[in-house]
GUVOMI-57756 format. One line per field, with one value per residue: x, y, z of N, C-alpha, C in turn. Coordinates in steps of 0.2 Angstrom, whole numbers, plus 5000, padded with zeros to 4 digits. Atoms other than C-alpha are relative to their C-alpha. Layout:
// GUVOMI-57756
n_X X, ...
n_Y Y, ...
n_Z Z, ...
ca_X X, ...
ca_Y Y, ...
ca_Z Z, ...
c_X X, ...
c_Y Y, ...
c_Z Z, ...
// end
This chain:
// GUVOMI-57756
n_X 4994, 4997, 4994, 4993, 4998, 4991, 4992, 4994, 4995, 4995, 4999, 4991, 4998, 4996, 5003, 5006, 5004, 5003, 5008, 5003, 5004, 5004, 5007, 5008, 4999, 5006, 5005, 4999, 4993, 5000, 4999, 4993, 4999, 5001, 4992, 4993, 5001, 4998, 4992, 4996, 4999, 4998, 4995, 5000, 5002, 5002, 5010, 5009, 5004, 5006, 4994, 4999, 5008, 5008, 4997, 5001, 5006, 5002, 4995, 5003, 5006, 4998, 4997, 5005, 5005, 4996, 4998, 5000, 4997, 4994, 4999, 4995, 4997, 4997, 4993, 5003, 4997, 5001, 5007, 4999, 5000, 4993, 5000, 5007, 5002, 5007, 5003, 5006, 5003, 5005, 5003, 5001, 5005, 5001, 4995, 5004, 4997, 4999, 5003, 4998, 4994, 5001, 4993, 4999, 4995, 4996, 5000, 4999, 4994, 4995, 4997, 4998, 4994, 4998, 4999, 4999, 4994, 5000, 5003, 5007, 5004, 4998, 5004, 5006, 5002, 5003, 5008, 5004, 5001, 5001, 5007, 5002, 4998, 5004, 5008, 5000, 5000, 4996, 4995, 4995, 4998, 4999, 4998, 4995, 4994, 4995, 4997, 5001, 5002, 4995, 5007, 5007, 4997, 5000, 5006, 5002, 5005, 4995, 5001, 5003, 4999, 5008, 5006, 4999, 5005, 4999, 5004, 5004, 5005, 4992, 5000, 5000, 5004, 4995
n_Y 5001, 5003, 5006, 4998, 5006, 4996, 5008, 4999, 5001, 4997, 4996, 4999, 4998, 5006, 5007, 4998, 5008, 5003, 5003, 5000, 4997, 5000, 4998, 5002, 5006, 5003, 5007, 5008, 4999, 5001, 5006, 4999, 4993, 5006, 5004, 4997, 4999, 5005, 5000, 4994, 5002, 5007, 4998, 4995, 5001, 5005, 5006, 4999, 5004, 5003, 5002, 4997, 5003, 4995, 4993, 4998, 4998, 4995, 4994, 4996, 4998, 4993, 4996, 4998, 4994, 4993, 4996, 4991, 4998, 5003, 5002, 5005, 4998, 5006, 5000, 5007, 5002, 5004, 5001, 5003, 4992, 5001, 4994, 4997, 4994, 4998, 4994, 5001, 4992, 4997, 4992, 4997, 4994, 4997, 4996, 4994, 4999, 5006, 5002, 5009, 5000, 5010, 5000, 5010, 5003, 5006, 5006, 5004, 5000, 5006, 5001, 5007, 5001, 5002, 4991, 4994, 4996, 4997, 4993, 5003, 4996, 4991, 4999, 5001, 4997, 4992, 5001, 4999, 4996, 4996, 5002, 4998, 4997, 5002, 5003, 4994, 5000, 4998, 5005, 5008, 5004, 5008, 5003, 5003, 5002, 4997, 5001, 4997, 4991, 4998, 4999, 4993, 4993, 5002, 4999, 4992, 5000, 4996, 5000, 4993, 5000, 5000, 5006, 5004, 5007, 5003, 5006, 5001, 5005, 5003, 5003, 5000, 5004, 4999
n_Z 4997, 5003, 4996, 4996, 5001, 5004, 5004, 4998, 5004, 5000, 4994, 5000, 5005, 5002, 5001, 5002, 4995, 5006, 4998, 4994, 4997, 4994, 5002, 4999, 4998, 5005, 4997, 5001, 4997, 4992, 5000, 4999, 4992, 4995, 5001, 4998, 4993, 4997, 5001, 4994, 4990, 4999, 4999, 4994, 4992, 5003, 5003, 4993, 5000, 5005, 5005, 5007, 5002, 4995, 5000, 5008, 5000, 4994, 5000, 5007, 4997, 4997, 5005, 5004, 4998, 4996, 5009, 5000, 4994, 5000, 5005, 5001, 5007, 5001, 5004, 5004, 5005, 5006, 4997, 4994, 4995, 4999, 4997, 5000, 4997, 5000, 4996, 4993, 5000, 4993, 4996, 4995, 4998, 5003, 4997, 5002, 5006, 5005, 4998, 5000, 4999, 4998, 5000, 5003, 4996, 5003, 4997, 5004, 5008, 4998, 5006, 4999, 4999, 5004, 5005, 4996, 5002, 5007, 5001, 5001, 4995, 4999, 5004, 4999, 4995, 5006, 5002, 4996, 5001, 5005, 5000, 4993, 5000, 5004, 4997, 4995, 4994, 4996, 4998, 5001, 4994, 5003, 4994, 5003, 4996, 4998, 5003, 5005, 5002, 5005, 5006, 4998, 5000, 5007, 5004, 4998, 4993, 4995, 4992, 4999, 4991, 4995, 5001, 4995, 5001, 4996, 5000, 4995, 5001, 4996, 5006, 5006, 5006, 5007
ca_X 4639, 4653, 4662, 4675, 4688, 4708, 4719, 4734, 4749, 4768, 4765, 4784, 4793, 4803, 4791, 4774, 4757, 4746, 4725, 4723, 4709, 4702, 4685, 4667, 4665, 4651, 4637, 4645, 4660, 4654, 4656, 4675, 4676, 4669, 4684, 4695, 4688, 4689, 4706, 4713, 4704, 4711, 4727, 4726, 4717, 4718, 4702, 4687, 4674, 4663, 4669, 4671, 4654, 4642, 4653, 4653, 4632, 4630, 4643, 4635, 4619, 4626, 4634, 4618, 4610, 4621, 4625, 4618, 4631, 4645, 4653, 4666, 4678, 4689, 4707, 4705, 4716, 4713, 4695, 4701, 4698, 4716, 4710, 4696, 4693, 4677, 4670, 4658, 4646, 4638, 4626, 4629, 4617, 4611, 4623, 4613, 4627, 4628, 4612, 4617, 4632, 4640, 4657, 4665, 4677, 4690, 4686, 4692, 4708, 4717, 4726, 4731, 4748, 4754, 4752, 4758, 4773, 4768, 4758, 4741, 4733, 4740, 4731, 4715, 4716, 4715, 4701, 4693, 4696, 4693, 4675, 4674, 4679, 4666, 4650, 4656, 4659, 4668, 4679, 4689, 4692, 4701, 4705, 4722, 4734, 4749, 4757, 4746, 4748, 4763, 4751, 4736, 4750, 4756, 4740, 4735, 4728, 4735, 4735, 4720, 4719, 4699, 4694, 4694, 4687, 4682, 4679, 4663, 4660, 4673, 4682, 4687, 4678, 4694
ca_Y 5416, 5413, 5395, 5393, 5380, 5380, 5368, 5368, 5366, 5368, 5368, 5365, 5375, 5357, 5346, 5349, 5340, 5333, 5333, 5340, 5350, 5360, 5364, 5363, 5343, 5335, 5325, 5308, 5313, 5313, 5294, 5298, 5314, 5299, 5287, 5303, 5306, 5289, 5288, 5305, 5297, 5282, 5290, 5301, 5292, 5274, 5260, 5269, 5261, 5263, 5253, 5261, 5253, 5261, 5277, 5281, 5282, 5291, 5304, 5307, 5308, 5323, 5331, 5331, 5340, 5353, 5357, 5376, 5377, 5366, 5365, 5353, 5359, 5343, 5342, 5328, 5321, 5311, 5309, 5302, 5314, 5313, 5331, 5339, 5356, 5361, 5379, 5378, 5395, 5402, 5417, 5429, 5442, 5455, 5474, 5490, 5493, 5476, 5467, 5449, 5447, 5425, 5420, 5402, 5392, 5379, 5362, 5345, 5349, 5334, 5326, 5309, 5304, 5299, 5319, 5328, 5341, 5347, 5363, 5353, 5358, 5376, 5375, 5369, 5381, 5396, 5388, 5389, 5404, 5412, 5403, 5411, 5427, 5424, 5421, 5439, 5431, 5441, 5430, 5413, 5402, 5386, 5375, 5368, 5355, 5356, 5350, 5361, 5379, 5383, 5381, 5392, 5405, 5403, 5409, 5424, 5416, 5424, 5421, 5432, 5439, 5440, 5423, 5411, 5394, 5382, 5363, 5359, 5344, 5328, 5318, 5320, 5316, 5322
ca_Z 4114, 4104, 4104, 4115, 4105, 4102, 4091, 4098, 4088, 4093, 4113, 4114, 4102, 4099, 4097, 4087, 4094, 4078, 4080, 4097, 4102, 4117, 4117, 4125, 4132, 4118, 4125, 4119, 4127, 4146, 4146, 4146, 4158, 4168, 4166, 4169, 4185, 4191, 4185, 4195, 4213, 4208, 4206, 4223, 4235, 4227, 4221, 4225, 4232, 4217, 4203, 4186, 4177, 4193, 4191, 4172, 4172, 4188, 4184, 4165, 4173, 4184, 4171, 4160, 4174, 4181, 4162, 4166, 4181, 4177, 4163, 4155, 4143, 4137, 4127, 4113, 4102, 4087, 4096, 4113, 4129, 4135, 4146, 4156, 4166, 4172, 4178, 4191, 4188, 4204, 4206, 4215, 4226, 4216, 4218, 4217, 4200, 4194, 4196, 4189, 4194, 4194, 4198, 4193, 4201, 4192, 4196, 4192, 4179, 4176, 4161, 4158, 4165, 4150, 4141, 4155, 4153, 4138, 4143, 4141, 4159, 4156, 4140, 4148, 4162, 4147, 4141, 4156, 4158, 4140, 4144, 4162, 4154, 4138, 4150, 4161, 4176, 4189, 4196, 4195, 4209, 4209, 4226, 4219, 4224, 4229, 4213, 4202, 4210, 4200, 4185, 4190, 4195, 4178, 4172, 4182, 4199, 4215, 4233, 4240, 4259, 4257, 4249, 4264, 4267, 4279, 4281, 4288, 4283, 4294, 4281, 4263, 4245, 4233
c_X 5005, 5005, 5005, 5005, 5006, 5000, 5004, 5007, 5006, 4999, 5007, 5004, 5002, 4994, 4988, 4993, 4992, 4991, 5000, 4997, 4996, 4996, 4995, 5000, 4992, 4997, 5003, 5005, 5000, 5001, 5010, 5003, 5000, 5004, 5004, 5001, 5001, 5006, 5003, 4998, 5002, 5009, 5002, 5001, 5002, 4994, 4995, 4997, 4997, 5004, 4996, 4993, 4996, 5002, 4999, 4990, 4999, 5003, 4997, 4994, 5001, 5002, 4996, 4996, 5000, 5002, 5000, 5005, 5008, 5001, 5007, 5005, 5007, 5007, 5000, 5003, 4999, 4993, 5000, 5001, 5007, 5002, 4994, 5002, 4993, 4998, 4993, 4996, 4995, 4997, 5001, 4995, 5003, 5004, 4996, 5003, 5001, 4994, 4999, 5005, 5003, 5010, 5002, 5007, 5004, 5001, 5000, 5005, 5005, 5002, 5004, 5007, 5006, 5001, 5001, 5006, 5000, 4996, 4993, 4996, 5002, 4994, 4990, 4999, 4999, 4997, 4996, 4999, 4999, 4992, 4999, 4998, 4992, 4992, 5001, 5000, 5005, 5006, 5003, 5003, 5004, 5005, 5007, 5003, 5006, 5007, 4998, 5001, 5003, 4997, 4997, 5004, 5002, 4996, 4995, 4997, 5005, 4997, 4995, 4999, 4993, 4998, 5003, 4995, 5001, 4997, 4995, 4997, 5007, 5003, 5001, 4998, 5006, 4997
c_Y 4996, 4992, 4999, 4992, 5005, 4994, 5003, 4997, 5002, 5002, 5001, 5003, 4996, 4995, 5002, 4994, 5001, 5000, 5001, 5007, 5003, 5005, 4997, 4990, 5000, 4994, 4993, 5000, 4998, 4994, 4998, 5004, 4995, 4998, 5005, 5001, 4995, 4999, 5006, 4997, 4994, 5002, 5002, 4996, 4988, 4996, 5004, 4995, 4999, 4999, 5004, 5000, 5003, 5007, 5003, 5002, 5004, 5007, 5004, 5003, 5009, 5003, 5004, 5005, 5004, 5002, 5008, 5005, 4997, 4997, 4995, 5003, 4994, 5002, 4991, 5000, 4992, 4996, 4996, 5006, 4999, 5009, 5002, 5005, 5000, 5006, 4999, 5008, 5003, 5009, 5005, 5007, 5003, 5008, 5005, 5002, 4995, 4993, 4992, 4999, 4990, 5000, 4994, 5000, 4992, 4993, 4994, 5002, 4994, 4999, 4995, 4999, 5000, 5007, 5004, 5003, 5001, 5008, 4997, 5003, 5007, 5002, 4999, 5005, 5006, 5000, 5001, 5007, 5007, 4998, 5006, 5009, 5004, 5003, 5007, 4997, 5006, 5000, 4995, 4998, 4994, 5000, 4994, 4994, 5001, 4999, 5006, 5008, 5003, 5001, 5005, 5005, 5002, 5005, 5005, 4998, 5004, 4997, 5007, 5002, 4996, 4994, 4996, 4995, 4996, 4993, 4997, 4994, 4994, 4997, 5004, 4996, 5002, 5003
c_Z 4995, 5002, 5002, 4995, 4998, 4997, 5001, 4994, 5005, 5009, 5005, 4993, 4997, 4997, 4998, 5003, 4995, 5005, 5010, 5001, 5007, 4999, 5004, 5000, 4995, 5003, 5001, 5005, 5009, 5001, 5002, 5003, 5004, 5004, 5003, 5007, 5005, 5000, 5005, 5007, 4999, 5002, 5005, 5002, 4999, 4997, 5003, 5002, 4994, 4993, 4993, 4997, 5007, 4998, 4996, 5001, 5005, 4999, 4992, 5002, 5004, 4994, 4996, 5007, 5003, 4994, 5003, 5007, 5002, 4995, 4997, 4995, 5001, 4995, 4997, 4993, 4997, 5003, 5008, 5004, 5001, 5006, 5004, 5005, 5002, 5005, 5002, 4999, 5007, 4999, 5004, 5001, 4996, 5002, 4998, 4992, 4997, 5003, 4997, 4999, 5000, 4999, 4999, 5006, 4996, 5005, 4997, 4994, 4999, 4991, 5001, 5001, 4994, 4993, 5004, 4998, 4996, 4999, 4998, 5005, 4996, 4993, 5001, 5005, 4994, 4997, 5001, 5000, 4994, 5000, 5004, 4995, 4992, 5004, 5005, 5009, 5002, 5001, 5001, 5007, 5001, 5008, 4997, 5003, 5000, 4992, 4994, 5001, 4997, 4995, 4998, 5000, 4995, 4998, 5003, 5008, 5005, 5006, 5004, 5009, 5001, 4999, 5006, 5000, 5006, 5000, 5002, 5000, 5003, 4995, 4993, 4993, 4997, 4995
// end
């Protein structure tokens, strides 16, 4: 598999953007996916319950073992995350014409307050899917909010009749 990485230069034709990278999340790196992830439910929902220090190791621990099924691709300038995306890959039953078949779904895209409006998500979402695209998935799914779907539609998502979902569990995790 070829490696999936951009440097970004010029993501506003006015204003050029020096040492930033998006590409494949590196082992060392999950420690600060971590932090990004507690920062976005911080920013949602408020304080989580679990404080920052329990949350970084539990969350790297996941990441190391869902590797072959969730992946991270980060945006990293001058060596600080400052971005992440993550394609979720799922299996699907086998098709008498296409017997391994696997479709992803875009989860967790976020981008630190501080670098937003610059075409950073948009860049991490082309990521994603230049991976998705890489690895023969299918197709791309992404549960958006309501600030990001202008984004994804941006970038080829659409509104589908057939995909439908339903909550079955009471309550919200974010």
């Amino acid at each position: 598999m070829a490696e999936v990485a951009v440097v970004l230069m010029n993501l506003r034709q006015d204003e050029a953007v020096d040492d930033i990278a998006c590409r494949p999340a590196q082992p060392h790196e999950l420690a600060a996916v971590a932090e990004l992830r507690w920062r976005w439910v911080q920013e949602l929902y408020g304080t989580p319950d679990t404080t920052l220090d329990e949350f970084v190791p539990r969350f790297v621990a996941w990441a190391r073992e869902t590797e072959p099924s969730h992946r991270c691709m980060v945006m990293v300038r001058d060596g600080r995350v400052i971005g992440m995306a993550w394609l979720a890959i799922t299996q699907r039953v086998p098709h008498p014409r296409a017997f391994e078949r696997m479709s992803g779904d875009v989860q967790c895209t976020y981008v630190l307050p501080d670098e937003r409006d610059r075409g950073l998500g948009g860049e991490l979402i082309e990521a994603v899917l230049a991976w998705a695209r890489e690895l023969g998935l299918e197709r791309v799914t992404v549960h958006s909010s309501d600030r990001a779907v202008s984004a994804y539609s941006r970038h080829g998502f659409e509104v589908s009749p057939r995909l439908l979902q339903v909550e079955v569990r009471q309550g919200r995790a974010g």
